[in-house]
N, C-alpha and C positions, 0 to 999 in steps of 0.2 A: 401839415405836420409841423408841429411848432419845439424848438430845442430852447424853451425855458431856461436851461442851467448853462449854455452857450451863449445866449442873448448875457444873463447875468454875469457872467465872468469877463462878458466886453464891455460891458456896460460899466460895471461898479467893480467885480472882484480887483482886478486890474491896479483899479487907480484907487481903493481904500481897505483890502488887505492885506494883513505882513507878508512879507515873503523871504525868504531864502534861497538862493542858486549857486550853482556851478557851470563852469566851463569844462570840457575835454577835447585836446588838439586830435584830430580822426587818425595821424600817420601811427601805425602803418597798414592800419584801414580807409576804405574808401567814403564816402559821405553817408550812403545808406546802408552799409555795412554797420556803421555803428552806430547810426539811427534804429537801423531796428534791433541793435542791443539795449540801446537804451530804452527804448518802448518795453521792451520783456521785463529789462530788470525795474521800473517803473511801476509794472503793470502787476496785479495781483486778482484773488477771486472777488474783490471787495472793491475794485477799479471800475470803472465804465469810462468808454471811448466816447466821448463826446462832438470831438472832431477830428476828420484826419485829412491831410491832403501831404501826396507827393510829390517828390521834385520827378521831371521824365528822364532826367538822368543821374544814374546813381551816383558820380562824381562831380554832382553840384546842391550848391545850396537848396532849399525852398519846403525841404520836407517837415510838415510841423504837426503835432498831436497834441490833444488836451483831453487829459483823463481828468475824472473825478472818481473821489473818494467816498464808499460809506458812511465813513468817520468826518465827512465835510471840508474837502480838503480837494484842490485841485493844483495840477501839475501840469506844466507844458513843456514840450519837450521841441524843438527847435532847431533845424541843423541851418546854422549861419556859415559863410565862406569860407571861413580858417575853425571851427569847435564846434560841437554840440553847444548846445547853452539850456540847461534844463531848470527851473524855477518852479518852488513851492507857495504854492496859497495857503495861508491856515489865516482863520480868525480868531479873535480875541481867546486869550486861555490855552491857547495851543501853541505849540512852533513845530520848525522846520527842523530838526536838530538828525531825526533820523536822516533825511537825504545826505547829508554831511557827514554824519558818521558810519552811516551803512551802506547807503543807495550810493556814494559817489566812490568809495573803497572797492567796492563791490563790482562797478561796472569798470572800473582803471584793472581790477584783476581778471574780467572777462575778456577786456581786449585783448589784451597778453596771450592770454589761452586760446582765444578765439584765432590770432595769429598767428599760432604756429600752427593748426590743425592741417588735414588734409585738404587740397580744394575741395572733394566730392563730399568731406563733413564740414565743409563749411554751407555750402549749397542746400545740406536739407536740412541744417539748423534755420538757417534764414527763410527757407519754405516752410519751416513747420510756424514760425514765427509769423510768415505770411496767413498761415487758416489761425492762428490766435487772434490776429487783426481779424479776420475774415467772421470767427464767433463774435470777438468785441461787436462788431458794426451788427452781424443779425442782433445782438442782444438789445443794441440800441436801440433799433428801427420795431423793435415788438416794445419795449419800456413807451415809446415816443407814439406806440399805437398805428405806425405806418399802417401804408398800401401793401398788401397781403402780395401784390405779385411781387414786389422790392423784397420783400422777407421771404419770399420763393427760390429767391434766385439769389438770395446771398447765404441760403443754408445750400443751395445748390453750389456755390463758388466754393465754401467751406469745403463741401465734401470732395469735391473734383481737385482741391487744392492739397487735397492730404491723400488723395490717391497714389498721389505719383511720387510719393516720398517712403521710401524705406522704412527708416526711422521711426517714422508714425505708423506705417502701418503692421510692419512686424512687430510693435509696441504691446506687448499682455494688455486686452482689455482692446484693443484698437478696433477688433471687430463688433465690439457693444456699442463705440463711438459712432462708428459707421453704422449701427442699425438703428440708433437715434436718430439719425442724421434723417434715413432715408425714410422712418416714419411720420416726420415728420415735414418733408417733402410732401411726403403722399397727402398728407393732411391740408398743407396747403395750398395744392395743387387744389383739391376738392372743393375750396372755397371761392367765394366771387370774388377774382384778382383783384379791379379796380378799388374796393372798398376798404376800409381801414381795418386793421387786424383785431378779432373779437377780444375783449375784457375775458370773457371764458374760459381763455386758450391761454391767455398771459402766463397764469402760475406755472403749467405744466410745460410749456418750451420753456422758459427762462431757466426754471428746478434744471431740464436737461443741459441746454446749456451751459450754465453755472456749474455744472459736476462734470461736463467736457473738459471746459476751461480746469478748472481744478487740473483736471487729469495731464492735461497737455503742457500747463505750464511747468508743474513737477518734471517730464518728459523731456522738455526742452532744459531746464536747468542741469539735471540728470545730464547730459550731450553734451551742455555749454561748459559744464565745469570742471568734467574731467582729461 
């Protein structure tokens, strides 16, 4: 399985185009508290997860994402010792002007709000947040043509992820999510695990997924902003 637009962004995007960033200090959130704000408010229908790893404890450094954009554009997202540090890729003809004026406004007024809420809605905003990652990575691993048992079991993670959250599930429409989900389990249960996931099959999971995510990330802003 080869991540083409990952090799390029280490490779060349990196070191030959523009960029634009921000810093934000996490007090009086913890490291991946506001690591995975910053992922949502980042992230959009028109996003794809390129890469993710996290830190194993949420009040340290090491959690880092790189989305890319429709529009040709990629974002990393960063949690360093003391701030977030999030940085935009645009080439030639383009800039970075929204992150500055929107994306970094916008996430300094989520932390705010996100800290005064209740513990127990703090807990399922960051869990619903968790199955938006959990969609990103299936969407990825079917774009990337993976191993069909990989793509089994991250629409499996997806949906056991969003089970146990309120939120999402008493959400209008949640129970359409969840019977997407489960169809298409069923589907790729019924295929040869080890082998890479059919060209056939691509339009019609991605269409589902990309109309979940829609749906969730509205959900979760919805939660976050009021």
């Amino acid at each position: 399985m080869e991540n083409r637009l990952l090799d390029q962004f280490n490779n060349a995007i990196i070191n030959q185009w523009s960029s634009k960033e921000f810093t934000l200090e996490y007090d009086p959130l913890n490291h991946r508290e506001l690591f995975e704000l910053s992922y949502h408010t980042n992230n959009s229908v028109g996003m794809r997860n390129i890469f993710i790893k996290l830190s194993q404890d949420e009040n340290k450094a090491g959690s880092k994402a790189i989305l890319y954009s429709n529009t040709k554009k990629f974002i990393s997202i960063e949690a360093l010792d003391d701030n977030i540090k999030v940085i935009k890729y645009f080439s030639e003809g383009n800039t970075g002007d929204k992150l500055i004026n929107e994306t970094k406004p916008t996430l300094e007024t989520r932390k705010l709000i996100y800290s005064a809420k209740e513990k127990d809605q703090k807990a399922q905003i960051l869990k619903s947040i968790l199955v938006e990652r959990k969609i990103d990575e299936c969407a990825n691993l079917v774009m990337l043509k993976g191993i069909i048992r990989k793509i089994y079991f991250a629409i499996g993670d997806a949906r056991e992820s969003a089970a146990v959250v309120p939120m999402f599930m008493e959400a209008e429409g949640a129970s359409l999510v969840q019977l997407a989900l489960n169809k298409w389990m069923t589907t790729t249960q019924n295929l040869e695990q080890e082998k890479n996931f059919p060209e056939n099959y691509q339009p019609g999971l991605l269409k589902n997924l990309m109309q979940i995510k829609k749906w969730l990330l509205n959900l979760i802003s919805v939660n976050l902003d009021r």
